[in-house]
N, C-alpha and C positions, 0 to 999 in steps of 0.2 A: 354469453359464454365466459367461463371463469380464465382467465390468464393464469399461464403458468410462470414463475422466476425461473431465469436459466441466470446461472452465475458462468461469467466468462473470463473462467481463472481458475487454472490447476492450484491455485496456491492452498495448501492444506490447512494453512492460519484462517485465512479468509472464509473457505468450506465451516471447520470448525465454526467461526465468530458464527454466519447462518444461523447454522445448525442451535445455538444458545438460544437464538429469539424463538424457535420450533416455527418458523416460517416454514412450507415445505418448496422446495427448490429442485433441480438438477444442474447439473455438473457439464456444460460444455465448452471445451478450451478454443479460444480464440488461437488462429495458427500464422497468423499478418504479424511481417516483422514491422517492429516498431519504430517509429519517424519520430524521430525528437525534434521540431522545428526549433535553430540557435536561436531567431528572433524574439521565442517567448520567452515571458518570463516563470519561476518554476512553479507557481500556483497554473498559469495559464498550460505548461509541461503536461503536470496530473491529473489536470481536466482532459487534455486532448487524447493522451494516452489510454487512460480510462475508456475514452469517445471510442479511437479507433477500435480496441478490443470489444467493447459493445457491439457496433456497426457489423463488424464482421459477422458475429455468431449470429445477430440479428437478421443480417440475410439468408440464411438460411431458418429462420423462425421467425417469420413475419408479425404472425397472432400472440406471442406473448410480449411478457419485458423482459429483457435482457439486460443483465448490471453486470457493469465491468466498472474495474478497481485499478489503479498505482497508489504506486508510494514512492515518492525520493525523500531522500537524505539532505539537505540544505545546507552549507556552513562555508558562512561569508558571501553567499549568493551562487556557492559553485554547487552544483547537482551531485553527490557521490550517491552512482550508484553500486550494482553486486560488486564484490572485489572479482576480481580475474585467474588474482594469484594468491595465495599465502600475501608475500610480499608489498601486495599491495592493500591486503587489508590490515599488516601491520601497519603501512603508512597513514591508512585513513583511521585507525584507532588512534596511532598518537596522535595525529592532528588534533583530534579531538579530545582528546585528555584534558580532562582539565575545566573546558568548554560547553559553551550553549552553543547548541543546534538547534534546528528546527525539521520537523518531519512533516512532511504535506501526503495527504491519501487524496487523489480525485476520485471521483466516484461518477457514470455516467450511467441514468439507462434509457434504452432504446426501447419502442416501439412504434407499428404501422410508422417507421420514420421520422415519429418525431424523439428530437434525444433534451435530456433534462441532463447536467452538469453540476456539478457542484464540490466544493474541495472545504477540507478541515485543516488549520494547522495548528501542529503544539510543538513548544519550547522544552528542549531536551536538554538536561545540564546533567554533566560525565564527572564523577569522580577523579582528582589525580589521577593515574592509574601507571605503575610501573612497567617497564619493560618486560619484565619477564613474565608478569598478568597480562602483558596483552597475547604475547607469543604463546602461550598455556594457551589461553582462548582462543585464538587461530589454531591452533592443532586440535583442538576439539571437534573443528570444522562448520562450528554452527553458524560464522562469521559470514563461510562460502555463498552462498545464498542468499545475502539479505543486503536489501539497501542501507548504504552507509556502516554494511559490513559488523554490524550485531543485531542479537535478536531481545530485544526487551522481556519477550514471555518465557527466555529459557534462560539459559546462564549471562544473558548481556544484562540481566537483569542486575549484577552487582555492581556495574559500570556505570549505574541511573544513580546520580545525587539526588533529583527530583526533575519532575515535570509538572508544565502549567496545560494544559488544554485535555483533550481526548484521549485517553489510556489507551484505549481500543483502534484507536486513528495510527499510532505508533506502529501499533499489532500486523496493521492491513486495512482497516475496516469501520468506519467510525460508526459505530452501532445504531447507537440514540439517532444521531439525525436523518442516518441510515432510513430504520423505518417511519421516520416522520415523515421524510422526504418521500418514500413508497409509498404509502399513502395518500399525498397530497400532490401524489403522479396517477391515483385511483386506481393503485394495486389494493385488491381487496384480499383476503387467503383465511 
């Protein structure tokens, strides 16, 4: 019997990335609030997270595979994730002005129980970026939602100096090893 993908994640970046490769998928949100264990560290973070949101919708779909997705923001070792407030995603912009970050996406999928992990990271380097560019971008609101409080594929995108790793990793999503890795978990579609 063929498996179906079930993606376990409202995130419409993530939906979108899918949808590129014409994999065909459905759409069911994990509803398990999230356990960030301190003791890990933030590669071992976006695997686990990842894990949990898989596990969940997987219990209710035993017969297929389930892929659930994070992403944090990285810088200095400390996790920044959504901003909360305006205010606090102007602080987490300017911290980062200027600066290399790292962005980590785990990636987990689940089936009959057994779960496959795996995480991407790439090095994010930010233009100076003035005060008043960043307050502009915060009022835009695109900040609000996004770890580490921009979004690379929309307007954060003038804040990128350059990046070294996975474009698509940054996004949500690391595509390429995305379906290498489905594959070589014996998703067939």
């Amino acid at each position: 019997m063929k498996q179906t993908l079930i993606l376990a994640s409202g995130s419409p970046r993530r939906k979108e990335l899918l949808q590129q490769l014409h994999i065909p998928f459905t759409v069911h949100v994990s509803t398990i609030e999230e356990i960030v264990n301190p003791l890990y560290t933030p590669s071992e973070v976006v695997m686990d997270l990842a894990r949990q949101k898989a596990v969940d919708v997987a219990s209710h779909h035993k017969e297929d595979i389930v892929l659930g997705a994070d992403t944090v923001v990285v810088y200095g070792n400390r996790i920044l994730g959504k901003p909360k407030t305006k205010q606090e995603a102007i602080e987490t912009l300017t911290m980062l002005s200027g600066q290399k970050h790292q962005v980590l996406t785990g990636v987990a999928f689940v089936s009959n129980a057994k779960v496959h992990t795996f995480y991407e990271q790439t090095d994010v380097e930010f233009w100076p970026i003035e005060q008043d560019e960043i307050v502009q971008y915060v009022e835009s609101g695109e900040p609000m939602d996004k770890a580490g409080s921009y979004g690379i594929q929309g307007l954060g995108a003038a804040l990128v100096k350059k990046i070294e790793g996975d474009y698509f990793s940054v996004v949500g999503l690391p595509l390429s090893r995305t379906i290498r890795e489905l594959k070589q978990y014996g998703f067939v579609y």
